[in-house]
VONUDO-835623 format. One record per residue (C-alpha): residue number from 1; residue in one letter; x negated, y, z. Coordinates in steps of 0.2 Angstrom, whole numbers, plus 5000, padded with zeros to 4 digits. Layout:
N
{pt NUM A {X Y Z}}
...
***
This chain:
377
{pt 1 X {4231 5830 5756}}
{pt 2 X {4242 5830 5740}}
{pt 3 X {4256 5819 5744}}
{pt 4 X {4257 5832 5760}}
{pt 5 X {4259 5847 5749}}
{pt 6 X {4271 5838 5738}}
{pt 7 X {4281 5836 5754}}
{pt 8 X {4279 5852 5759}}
{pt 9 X {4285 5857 5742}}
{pt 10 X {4301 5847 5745}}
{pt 11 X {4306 5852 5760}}
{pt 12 X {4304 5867 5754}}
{pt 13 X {4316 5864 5741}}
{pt 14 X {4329 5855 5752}}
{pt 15 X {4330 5868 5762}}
{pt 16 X {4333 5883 5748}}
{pt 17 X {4346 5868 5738}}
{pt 18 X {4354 5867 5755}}
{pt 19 X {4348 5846 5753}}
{pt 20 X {4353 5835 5767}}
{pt 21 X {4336 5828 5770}}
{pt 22 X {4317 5832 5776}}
{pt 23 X {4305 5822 5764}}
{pt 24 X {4290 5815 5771}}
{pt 25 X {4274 5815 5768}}
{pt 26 X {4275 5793 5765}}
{pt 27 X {4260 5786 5761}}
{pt 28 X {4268 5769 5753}}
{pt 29 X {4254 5758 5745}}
{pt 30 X {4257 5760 5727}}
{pt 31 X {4245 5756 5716}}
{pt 32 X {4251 5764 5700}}
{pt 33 X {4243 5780 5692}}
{pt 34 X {4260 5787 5692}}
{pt 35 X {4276 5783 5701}}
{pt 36 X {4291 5790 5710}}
{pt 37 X {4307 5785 5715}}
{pt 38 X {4324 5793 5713}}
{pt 39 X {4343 5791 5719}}
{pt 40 X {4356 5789 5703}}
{pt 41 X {4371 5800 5714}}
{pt 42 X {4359 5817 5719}}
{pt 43 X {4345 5814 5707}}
{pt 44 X {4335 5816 5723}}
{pt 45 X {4318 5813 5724}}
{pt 46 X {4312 5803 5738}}
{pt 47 X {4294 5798 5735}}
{pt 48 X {4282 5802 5720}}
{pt 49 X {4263 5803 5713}}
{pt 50 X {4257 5810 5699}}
{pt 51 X {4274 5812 5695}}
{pt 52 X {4270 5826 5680}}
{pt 53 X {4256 5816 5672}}
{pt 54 X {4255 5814 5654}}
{pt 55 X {4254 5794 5652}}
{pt 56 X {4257 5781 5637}}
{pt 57 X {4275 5774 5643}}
{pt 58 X {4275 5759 5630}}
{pt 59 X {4291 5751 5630}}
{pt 60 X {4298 5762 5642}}
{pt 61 X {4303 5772 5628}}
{pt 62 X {4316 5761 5625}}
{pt 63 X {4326 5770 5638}}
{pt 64 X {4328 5786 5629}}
{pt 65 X {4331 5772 5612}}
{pt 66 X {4346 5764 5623}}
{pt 67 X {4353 5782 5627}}
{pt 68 X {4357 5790 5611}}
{pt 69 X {4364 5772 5605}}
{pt 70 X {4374 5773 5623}}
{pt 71 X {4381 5789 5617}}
{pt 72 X {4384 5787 5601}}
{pt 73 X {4394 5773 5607}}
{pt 74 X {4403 5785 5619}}
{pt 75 X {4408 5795 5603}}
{pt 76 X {4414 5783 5592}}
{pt 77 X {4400 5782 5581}}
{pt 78 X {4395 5765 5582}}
{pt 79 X {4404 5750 5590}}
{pt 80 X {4397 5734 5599}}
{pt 81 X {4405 5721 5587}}
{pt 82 X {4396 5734 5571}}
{pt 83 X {4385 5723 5559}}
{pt 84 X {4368 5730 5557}}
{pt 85 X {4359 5725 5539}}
{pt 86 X {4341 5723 5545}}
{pt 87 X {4330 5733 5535}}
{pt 88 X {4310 5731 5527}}
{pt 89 X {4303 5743 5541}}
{pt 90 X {4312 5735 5557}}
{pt 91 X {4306 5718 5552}}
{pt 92 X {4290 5724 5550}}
{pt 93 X {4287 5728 5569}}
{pt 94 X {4275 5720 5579}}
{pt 95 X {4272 5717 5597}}
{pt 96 X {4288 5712 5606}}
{pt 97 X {4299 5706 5594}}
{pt 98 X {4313 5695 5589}}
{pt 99 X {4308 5692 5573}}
{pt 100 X {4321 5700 5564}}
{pt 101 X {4322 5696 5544}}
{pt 102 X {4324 5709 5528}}
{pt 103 X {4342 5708 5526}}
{pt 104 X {4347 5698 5542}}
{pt 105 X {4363 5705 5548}}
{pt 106 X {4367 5704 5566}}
{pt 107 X {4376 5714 5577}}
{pt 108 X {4375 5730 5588}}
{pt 109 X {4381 5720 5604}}
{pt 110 X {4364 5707 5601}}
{pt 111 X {4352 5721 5595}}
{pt 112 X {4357 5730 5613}}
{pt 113 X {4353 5713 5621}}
{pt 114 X {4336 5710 5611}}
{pt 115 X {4329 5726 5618}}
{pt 116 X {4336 5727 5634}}
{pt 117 X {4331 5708 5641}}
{pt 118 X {4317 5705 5628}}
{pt 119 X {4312 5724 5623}}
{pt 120 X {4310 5719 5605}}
{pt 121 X {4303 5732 5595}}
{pt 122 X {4311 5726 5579}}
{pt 123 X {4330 5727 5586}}
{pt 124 X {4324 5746 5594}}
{pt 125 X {4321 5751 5577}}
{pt 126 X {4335 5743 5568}}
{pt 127 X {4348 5752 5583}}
{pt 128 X {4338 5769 5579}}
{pt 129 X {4340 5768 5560}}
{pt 130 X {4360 5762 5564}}
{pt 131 X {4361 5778 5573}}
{pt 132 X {4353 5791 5564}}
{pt 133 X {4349 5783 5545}}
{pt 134 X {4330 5782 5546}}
{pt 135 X {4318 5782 5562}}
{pt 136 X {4311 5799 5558}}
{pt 137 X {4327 5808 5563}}
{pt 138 X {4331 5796 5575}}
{pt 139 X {4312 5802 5582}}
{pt 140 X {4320 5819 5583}}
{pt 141 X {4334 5816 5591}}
{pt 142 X {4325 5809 5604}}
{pt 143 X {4316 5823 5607}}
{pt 144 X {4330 5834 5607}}
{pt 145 X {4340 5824 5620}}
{pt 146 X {4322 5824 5628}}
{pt 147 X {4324 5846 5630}}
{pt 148 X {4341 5846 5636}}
{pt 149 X {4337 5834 5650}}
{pt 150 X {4324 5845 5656}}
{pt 151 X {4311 5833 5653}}
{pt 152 X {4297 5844 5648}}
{pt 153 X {4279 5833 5651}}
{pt 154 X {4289 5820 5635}}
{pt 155 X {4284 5819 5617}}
{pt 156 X {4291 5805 5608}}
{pt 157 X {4282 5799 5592}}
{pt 158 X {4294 5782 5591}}
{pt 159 X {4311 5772 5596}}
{pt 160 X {4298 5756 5604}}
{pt 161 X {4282 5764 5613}}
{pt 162 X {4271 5756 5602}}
{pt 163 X {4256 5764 5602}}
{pt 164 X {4255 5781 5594}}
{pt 165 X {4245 5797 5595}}
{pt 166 X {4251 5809 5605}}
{pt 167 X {4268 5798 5612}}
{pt 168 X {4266 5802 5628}}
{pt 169 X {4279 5804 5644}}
{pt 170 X {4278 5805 5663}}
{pt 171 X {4285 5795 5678}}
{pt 172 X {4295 5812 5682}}
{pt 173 X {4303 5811 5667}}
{pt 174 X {4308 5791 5664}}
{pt 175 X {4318 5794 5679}}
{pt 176 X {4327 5809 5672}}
{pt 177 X {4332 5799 5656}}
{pt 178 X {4333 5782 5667}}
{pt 179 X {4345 5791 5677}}
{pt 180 X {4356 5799 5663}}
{pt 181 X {4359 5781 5655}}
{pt 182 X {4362 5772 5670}}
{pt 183 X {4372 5786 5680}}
{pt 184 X {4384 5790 5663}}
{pt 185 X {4384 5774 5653}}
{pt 186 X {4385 5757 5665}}
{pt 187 X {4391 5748 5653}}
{pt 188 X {4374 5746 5649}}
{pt 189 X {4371 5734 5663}}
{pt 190 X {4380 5720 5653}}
{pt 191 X {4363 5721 5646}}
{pt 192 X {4349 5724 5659}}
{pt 193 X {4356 5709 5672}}
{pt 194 X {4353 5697 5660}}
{pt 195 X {4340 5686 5667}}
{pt 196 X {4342 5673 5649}}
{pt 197 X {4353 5672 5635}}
{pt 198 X {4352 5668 5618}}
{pt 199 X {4358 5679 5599}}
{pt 200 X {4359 5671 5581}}
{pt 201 X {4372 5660 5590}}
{pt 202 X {4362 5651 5601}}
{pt 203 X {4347 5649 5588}}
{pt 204 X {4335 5661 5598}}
{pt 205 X {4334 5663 5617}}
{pt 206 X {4329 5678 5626}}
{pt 207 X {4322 5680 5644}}
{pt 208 X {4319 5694 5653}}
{pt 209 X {4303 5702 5655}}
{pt 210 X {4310 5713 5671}}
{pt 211 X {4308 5699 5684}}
{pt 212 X {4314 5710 5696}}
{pt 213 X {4332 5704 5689}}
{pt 214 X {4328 5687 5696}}
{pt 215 X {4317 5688 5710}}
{pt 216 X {4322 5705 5719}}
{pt 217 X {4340 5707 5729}}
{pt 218 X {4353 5722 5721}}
{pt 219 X {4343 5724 5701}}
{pt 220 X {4351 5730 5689}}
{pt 221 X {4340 5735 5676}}
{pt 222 X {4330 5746 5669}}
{pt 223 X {4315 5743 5655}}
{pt 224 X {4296 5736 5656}}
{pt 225 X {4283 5741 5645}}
{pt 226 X {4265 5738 5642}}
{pt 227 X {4251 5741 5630}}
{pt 228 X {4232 5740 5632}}
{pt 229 X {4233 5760 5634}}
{pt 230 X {4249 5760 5645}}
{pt 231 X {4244 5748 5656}}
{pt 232 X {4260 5739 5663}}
{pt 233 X {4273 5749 5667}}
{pt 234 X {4292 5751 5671}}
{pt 235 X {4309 5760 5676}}
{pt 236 X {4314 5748 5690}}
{pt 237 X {4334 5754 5695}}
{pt 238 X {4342 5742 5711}}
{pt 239 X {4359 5745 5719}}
{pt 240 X {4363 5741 5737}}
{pt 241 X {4377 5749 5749}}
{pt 242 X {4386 5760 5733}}
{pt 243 X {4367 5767 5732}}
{pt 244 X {4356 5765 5717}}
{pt 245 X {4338 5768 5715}}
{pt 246 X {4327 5773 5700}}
{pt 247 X {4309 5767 5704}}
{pt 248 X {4297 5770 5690}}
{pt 249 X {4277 5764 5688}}
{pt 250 X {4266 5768 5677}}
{pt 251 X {4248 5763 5672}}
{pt 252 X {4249 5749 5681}}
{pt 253 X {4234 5737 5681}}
{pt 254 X {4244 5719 5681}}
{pt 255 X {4262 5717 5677}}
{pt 256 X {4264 5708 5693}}
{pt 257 X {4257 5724 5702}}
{pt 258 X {4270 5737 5694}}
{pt 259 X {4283 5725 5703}}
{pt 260 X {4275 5724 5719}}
{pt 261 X {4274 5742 5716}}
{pt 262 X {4292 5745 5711}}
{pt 263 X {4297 5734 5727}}
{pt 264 X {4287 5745 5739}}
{pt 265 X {4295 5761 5734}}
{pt 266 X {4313 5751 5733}}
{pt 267 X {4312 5745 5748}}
{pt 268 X {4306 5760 5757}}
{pt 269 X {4323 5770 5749}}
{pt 270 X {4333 5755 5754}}
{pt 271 X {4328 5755 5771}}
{pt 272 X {4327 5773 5776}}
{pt 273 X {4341 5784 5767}}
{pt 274 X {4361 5778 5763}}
{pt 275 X {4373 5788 5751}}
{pt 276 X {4388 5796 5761}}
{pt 277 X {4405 5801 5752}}
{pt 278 X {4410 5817 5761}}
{pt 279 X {4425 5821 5751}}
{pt 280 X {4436 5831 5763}}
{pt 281 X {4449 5822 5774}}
{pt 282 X {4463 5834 5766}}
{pt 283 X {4461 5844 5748}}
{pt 284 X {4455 5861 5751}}
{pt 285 X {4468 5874 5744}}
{pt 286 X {4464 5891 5748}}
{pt 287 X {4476 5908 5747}}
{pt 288 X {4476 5917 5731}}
{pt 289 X {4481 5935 5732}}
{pt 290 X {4492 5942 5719}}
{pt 291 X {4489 5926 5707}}
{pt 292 X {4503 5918 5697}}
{pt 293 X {4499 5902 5708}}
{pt 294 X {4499 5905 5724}}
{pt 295 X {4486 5894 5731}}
{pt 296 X {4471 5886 5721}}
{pt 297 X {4462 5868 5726}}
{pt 298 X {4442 5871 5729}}
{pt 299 X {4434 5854 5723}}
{pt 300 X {4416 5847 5726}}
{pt 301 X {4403 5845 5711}}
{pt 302 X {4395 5832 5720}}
{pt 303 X {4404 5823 5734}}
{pt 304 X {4388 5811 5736}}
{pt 305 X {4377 5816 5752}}
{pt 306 X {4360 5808 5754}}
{pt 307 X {4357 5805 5772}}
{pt 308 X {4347 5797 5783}}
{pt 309 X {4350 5778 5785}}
{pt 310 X {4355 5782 5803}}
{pt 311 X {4369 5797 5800}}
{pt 312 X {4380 5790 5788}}
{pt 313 X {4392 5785 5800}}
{pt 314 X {4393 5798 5810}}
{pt 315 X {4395 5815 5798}}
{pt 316 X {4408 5827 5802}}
{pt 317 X {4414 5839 5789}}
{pt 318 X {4420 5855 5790}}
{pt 319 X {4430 5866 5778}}
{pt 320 X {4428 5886 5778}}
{pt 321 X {4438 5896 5764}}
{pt 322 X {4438 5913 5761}}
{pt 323 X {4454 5923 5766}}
{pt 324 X {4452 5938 5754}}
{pt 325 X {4453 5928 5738}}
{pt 326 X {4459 5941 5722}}
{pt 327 X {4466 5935 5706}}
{pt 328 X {4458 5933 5696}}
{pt 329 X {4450 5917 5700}}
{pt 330 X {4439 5908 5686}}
{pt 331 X {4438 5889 5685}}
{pt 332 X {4422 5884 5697}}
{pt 333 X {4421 5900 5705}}
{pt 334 X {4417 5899 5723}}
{pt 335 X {4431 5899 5735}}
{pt 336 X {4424 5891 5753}}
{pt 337 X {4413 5879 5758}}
{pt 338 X {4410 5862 5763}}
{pt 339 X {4398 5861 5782}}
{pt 340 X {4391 5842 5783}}
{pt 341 X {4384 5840 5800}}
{pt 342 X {4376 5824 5810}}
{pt 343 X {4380 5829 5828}}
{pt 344 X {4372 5849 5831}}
{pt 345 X {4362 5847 5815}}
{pt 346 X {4369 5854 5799}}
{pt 347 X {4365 5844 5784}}
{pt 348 X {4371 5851 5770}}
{pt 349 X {4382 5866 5766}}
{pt 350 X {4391 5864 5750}}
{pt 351 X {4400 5875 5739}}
{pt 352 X {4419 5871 5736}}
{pt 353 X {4423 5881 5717}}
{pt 354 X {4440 5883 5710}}
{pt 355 X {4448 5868 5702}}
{pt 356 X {4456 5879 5688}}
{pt 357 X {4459 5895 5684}}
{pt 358 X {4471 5906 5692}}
{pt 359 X {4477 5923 5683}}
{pt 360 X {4483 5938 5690}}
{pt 361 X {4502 5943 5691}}
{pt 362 X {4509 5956 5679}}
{pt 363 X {4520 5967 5686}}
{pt 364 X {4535 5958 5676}}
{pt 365 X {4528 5943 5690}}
{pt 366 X {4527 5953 5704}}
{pt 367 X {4547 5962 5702}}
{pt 368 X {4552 5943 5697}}
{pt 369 X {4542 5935 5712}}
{pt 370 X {4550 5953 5724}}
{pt 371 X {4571 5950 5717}}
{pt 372 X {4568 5931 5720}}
{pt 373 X {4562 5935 5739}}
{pt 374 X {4577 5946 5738}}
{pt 375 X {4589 5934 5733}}
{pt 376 X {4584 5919 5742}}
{pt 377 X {4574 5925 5758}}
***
């Protein structure tokens, strides 16, 4: 009954978000106290479970951890050849580990690659003390990012998941932050395909503990976890076709079960749906009336359609733009839209907003733009 009024719900919402797609109420046989599965282009959601459920992520934390590193990489804060000088509290972490020393220096580059194949707690913490001086207002930090994304059911207490009062997260919202890394920092797959490697310069080697990157076709990443409280969890992301997948499970009750899991909702988004580009044939340039420009270009904030596996090849796309359009026209304001239709069904319409601003003539424009008609016809 509940996964029928969650569909309901999303229908519901396709249709007001003018969403390609019906979602079915699928009953796929995941075991999981939580999971759901996302696409990385829409953020769509295609399947979920207890999806808002307050549950221990343990390691999948690391996510959020690999994030704010990602980005403040992205602003030139920190670089991958940057050495970090190991300090007394990132030795000291248990659990997962690479056994990090006081004083060990080694670089950002290695630290990405200790969490992301062998999720150790040590090189989380010495990444999150790199990024923000001490893990306390690395902490924060985690939880702001955690606000803007939306992601309400989060409440981070540490960079590793290790067990903590009150640290808590839902399947919802790993995929929100799972999505952000992957969709806005790729690089970060130079990480999460590893399957083994070695740091210290061949001294220590890592394996993965996502054996979805050996075992299952299209991986790419994302982060296990597990703890007695947890249970075994993960943010399992797949690409196949230019689509990518976010599965996340958590509360498993055996690691190999939040695989088999994370397959089953995989394999479920892989078979049934397909990305479609539906960019229009020719640009979109709509009429502006007394503008200094005479014409403006209407672009697409998301030229990615989720359709059904079937319908992809067969879209037709269809441009309407208004006639009456006025200066002045504001960057992103809406000047026509996009109809995406599969034969007689229409799947999406999709607004077409202004690709920059357009002012209105002065009258110095309009007896310049009236003598140079004048002059040369």
């Amino acid at each position: 009954m509940k996964k029928r009024i969650f569909a309901l719900l999303m229908v519901l919402s396709a249709l007001a978000l003018c969403l390609p797609l019906p979602v079915y109420a699928v009953e796929l046989p995941v075991e999981a106290k939580a999971a759901l599965l996302m696409e990385k282009e829409t953020g769509q959601v295609l399947y979920a479970e207890n999806e808002h459920e307050n549950l221990e992520p343990a390691s999948v934390t690391k996510v959020m951890t690999l994030l704010l590193v990602m980005e403040a990489i992205d602003r030139g804060e920190l670089k991958y050849e940057d050495m970090v000088t190991v300090s007394a509290n990132a030795a000291s972490m248990g659990g997962s580990q690479v056994y990090l020393s006081e004083g060990e220096q080694i670089s950002v580059e290695e630290l990405l690659k200790a969490v992301c194949v062998s999720s150790g707690n040590d090189a989380a913490v010495a990444l999150a003390e790199q990024v923000a001086g001490v893990t306390e207002l690395f902490v924060q930090q985690m939880n702001n990012r955690a606000m803007e994304l939306g992601m309400g059911d989060t409440h981070f207490v540490n960079p590793t998941g290790l067990p903590a009062e009150g640290h808590v997260t839902s399947a919802w919202d790993i995929a929100l932050m799972s999505r952000e890394l992957i969709l806005h920092h790729p690089d970060i797959r130079r990480f999460t395909t590893i399957w083994m490697d070695t740091i210290r310069g061949g001294e220590f080697g890592l394996s993965n503990t996502n054996k979805l990157i050996r075992f299952y076709d299209g991986a790419t990443g994302l982060k296990t976890g597990s703890t007695d409280a947890a249970g075994y969890c993960i943010s399992a992301t797949a690409e196949r076709e230019g689509m990518e997948l976010i599965a996340v499970v958590l509360g498993g009750e055996t690691s190999q079960q939040r695989f088999e899991d994370a397959k089953t909702m995989l394999n479920y988004g892989f078979s049934t749906y397909a990305l479609a580009d539906v960019t229009p044939e020719e640009k979109p340039v709509a009429s502006v009336k007394l503008g200094r420009a005479p014409t403006v270009e209407g672009s697409l904030a998301q030229s990615k359609l989720l359709v059904g596996k079937g319908q992809a090849g067969s879209l037709t796309r269809t441009v309407t733009l208004q006639e009456d359009l006025l200066a002045p026209v504001e960057k992103g304001q809406t000047v026509g839209t996009l109809t995406v239709q599969s034969g007689d069904t229409t799947l999406a319409e999709l607004p077409l907003t202004a690709a920059e601003s357009v002012e209105r003539m002065t009258w110095g424009d309009l007896f310049t733009r009236l003598l140079r008609t004048a002059v040369f016809g």
